[in-house]
C-alpha positions as a Markdown table, in Angstrom:
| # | Residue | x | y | z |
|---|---|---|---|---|
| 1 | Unk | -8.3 | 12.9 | 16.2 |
| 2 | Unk | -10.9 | 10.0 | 15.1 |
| 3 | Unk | -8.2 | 9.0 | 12.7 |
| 4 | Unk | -6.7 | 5.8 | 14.3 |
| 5 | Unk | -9.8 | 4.7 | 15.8 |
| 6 | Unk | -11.5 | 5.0 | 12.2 |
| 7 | Unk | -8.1 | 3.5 | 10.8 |
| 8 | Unk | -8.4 | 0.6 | 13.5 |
| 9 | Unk | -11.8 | -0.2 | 12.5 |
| 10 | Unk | -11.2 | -0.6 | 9.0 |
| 11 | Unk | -8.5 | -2.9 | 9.9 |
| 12 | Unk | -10.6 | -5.0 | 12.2 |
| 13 | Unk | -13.1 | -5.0 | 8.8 |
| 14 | Unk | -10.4 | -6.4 | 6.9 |
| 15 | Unk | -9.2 | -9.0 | 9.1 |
| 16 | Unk | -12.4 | -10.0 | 9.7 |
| 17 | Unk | -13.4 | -9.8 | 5.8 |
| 18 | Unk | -10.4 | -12.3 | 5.3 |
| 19 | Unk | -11.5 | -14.7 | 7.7 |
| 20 | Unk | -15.2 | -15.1 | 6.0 |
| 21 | Unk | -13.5 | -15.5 | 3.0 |
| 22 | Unk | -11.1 | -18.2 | 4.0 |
| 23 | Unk | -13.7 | -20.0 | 5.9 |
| 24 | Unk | -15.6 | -19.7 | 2.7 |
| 25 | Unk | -12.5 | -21.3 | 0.8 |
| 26 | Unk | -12.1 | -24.0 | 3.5 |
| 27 | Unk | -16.1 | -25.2 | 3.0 |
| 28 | Unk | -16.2 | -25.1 | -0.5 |
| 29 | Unk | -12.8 | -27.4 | -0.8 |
| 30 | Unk | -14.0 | -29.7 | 2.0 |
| 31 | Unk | -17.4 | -30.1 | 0.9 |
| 32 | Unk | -16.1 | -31.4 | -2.8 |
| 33 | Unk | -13.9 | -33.5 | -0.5 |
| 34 | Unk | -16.7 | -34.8 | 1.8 |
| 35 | Unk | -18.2 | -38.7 | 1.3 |
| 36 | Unk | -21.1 | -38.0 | 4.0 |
| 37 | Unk | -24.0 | -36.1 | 4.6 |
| 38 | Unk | -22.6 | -35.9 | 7.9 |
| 39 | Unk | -19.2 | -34.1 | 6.9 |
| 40 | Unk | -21.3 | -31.8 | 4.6 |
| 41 | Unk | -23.5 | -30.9 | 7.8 |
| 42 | Unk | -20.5 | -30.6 | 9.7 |
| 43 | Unk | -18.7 | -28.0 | 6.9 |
| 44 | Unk | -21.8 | -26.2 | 6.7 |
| 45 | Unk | -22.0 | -25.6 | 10.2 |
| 46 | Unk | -19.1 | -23.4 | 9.8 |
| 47 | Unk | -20.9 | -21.1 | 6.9 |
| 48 | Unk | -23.1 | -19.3 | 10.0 |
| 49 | Unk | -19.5 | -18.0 | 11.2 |
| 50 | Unk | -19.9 | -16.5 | 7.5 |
| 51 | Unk | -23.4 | -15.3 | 7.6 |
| 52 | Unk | -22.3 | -13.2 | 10.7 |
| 53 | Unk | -18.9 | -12.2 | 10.2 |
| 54 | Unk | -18.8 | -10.9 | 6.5 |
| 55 | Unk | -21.6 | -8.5 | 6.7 |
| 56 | Unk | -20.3 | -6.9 | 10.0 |
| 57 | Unk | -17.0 | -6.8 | 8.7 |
| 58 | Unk | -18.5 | -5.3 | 5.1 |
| 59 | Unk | -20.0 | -2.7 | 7.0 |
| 60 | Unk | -17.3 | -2.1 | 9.2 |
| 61 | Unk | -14.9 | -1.5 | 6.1 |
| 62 | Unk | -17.5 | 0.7 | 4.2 |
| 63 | Unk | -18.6 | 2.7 | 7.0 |
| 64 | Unk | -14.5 | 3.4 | 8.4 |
| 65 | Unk | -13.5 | 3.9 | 4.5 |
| 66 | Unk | -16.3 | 6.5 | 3.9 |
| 67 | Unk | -15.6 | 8.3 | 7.2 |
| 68 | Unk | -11.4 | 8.1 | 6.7 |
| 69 | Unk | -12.1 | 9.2 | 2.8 |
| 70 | Unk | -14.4 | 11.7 | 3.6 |
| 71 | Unk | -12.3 | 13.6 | 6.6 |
| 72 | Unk | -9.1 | 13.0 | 5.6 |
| 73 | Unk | -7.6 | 11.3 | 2.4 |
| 74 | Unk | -10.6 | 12.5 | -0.1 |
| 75 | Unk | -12.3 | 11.1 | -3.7 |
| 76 | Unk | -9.2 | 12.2 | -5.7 |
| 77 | Unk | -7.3 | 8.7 | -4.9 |
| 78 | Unk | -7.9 | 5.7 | -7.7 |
| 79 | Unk | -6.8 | 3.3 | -4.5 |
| 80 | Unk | -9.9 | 4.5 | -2.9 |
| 81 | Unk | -12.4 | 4.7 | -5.3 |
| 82 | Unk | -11.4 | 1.1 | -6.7 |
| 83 | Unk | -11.3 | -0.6 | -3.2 |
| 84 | Unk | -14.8 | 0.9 | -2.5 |
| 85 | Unk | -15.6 | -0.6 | -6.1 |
| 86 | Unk | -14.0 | -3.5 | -5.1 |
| 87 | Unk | -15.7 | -3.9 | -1.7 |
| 88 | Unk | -19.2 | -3.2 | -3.3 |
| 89 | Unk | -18.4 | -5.9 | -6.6 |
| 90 | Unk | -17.9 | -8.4 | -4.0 |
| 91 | Unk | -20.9 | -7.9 | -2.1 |
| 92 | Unk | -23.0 | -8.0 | -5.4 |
| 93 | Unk | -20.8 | -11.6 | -6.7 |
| 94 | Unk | -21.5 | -13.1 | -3.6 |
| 95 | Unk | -25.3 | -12.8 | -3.2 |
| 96 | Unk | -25.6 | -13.8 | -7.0 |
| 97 | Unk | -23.5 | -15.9 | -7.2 |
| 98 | Unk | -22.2 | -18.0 | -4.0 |
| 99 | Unk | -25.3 | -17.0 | -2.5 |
| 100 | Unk | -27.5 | -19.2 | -4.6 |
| 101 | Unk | -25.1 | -22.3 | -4.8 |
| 102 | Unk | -24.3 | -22.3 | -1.5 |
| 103 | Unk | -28.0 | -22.2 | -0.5 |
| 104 | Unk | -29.0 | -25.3 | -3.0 |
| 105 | Unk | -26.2 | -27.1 | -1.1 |
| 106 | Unk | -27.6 | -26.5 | 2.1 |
| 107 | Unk | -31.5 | -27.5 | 1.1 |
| 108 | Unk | -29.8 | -30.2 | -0.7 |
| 109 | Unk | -28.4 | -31.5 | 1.8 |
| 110 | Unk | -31.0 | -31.4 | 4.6 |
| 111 | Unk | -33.4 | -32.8 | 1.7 |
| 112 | Unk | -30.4 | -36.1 | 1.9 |
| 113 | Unk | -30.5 | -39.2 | 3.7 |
| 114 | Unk | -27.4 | -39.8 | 6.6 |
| 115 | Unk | -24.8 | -41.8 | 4.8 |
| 116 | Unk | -23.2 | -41.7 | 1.8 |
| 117 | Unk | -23.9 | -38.3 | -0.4 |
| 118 | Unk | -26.9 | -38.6 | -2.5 |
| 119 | Unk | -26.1 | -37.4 | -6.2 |
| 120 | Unk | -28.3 | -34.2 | -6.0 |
| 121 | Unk | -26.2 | -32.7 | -2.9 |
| 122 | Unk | -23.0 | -33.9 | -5.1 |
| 123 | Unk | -24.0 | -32.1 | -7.8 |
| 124 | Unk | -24.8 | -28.9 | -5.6 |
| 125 | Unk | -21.7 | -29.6 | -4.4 |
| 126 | Unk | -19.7 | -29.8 | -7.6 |
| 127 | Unk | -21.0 | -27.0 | -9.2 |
| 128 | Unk | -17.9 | -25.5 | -11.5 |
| 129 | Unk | -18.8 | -22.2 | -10.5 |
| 130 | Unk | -19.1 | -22.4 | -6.7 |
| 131 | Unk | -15.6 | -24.1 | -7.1 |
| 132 | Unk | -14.2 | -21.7 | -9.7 |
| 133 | Unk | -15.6 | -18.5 | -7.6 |
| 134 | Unk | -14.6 | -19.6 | -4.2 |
| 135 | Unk | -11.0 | -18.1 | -4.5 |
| 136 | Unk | -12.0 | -15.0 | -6.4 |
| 137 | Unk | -13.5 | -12.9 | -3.5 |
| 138 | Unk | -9.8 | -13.4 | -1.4 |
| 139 | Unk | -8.0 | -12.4 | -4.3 |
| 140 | Unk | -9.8 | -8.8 | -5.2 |
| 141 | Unk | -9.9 | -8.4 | -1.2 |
| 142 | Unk | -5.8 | -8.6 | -1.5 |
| 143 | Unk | -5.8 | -6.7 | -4.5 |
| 144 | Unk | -7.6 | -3.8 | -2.6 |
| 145 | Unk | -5.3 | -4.4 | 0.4 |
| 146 | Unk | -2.4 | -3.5 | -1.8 |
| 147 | Unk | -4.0 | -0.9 | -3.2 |
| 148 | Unk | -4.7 | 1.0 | -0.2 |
| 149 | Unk | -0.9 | 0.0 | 1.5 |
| 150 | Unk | 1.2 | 1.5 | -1.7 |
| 151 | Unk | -1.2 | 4.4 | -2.2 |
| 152 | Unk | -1.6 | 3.2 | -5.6 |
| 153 | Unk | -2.3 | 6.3 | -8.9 |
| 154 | Unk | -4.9 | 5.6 | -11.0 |
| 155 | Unk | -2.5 | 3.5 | -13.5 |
| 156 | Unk | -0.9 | 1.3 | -10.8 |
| 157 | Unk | -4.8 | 0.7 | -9.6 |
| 158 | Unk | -5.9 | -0.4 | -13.0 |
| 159 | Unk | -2.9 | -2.6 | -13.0 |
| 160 | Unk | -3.3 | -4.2 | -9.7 |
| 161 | Unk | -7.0 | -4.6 | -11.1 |
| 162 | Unk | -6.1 | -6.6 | -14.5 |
| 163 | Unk | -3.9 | -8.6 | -12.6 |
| 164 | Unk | -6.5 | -9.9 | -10.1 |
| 165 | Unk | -8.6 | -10.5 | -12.8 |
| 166 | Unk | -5.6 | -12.1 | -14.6 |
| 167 | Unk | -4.8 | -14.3 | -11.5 |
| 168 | Unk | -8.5 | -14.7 | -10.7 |
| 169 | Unk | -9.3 | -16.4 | -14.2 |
| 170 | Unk | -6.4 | -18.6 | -14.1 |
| 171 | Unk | -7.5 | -20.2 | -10.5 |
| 172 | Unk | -10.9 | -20.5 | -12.2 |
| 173 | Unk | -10.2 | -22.6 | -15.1 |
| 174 | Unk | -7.5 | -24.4 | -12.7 |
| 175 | Unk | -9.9 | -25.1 | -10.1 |
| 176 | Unk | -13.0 | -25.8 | -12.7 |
| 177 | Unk | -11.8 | -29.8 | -12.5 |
């Protein structure tokens, strides 16, 4: 009976996990873009959507997973027990490493005069693995997506795994520049 509103949750979770992490996308490319302190305030403003919409949504999609797993679908399904893994890598990526970088921009760029961007903000801002990362997080989300749509076995998980780490390295040396 709790079914659909459990499913519907989830669902909100994941559309709402999607938009932090194309927001998160969007600042990251525009801030390596930016030529002012005042764009990079600007982009930055947006990151507070972030601060408040991924952890809601992260708890959202663990609490509505744990709750469908545990009353309906079970632990036996690799498509569960990889998107949780999934869901709980990205939490720990993030914090170590966005987290950090994204931080140093921010006190980097309060610490910077209005006007053109002073070289320690650009280099908080061109860090290679803030860039690199940035696309990551999307990617395993869609992984676990298609994961949990197909009903994927324990192989077809492990392959939907390699290839988001496949994919995921390729944007990272592509985006490194």
């Amino acid at each position: 009976m709790l079914y659909p509103y459990l499913l519907l949750l989830h669902i909100v979770g994941v559309c709402g996990l999607f938009i932090a992490l194309s927001l998160e996308v969007i600042i990251v490319s525009r801030l390596h873009a930016a030529k002012t302190t005042l764009q990079v305030h600007e982009w930055l403003t947006l990151s507070r959507v972030i601060d408040l919409v991924l952890p809601a949504s992260a708890v959202f999609i663990l609490v509505s997973g744990l709750a469908l797993a545990w009353t309906g679908w079970g632990w036996e399904h690799a498509w569960i027990v990889f998107s949780l893994g999934l869901l709980v890598l990205l939490g720990i990526l993030g914090s170590v490493i966005n987290g950090p970088r994204m931080k140093a921009i921010h006190v980097a760029a309060l610490a910077a005069p209005v006007g053109e961007i002073s070289p320690a903000l650009r280099k908080a801002i061109a860090h290679p693995v803030l860039r690199a990362y940035a696309p990551i997080p999307s990617l395993a989300a869609l992984g676990a997506v298609v994961m949990m749509v197909l009903k994927l076995d324990w192989f077809g998980s492990g392959i939907a795994i390699a290839l988001i780490l496949i994919v995921g390295l390729i944007l990272a040396f592509v985006r490194k520049g």
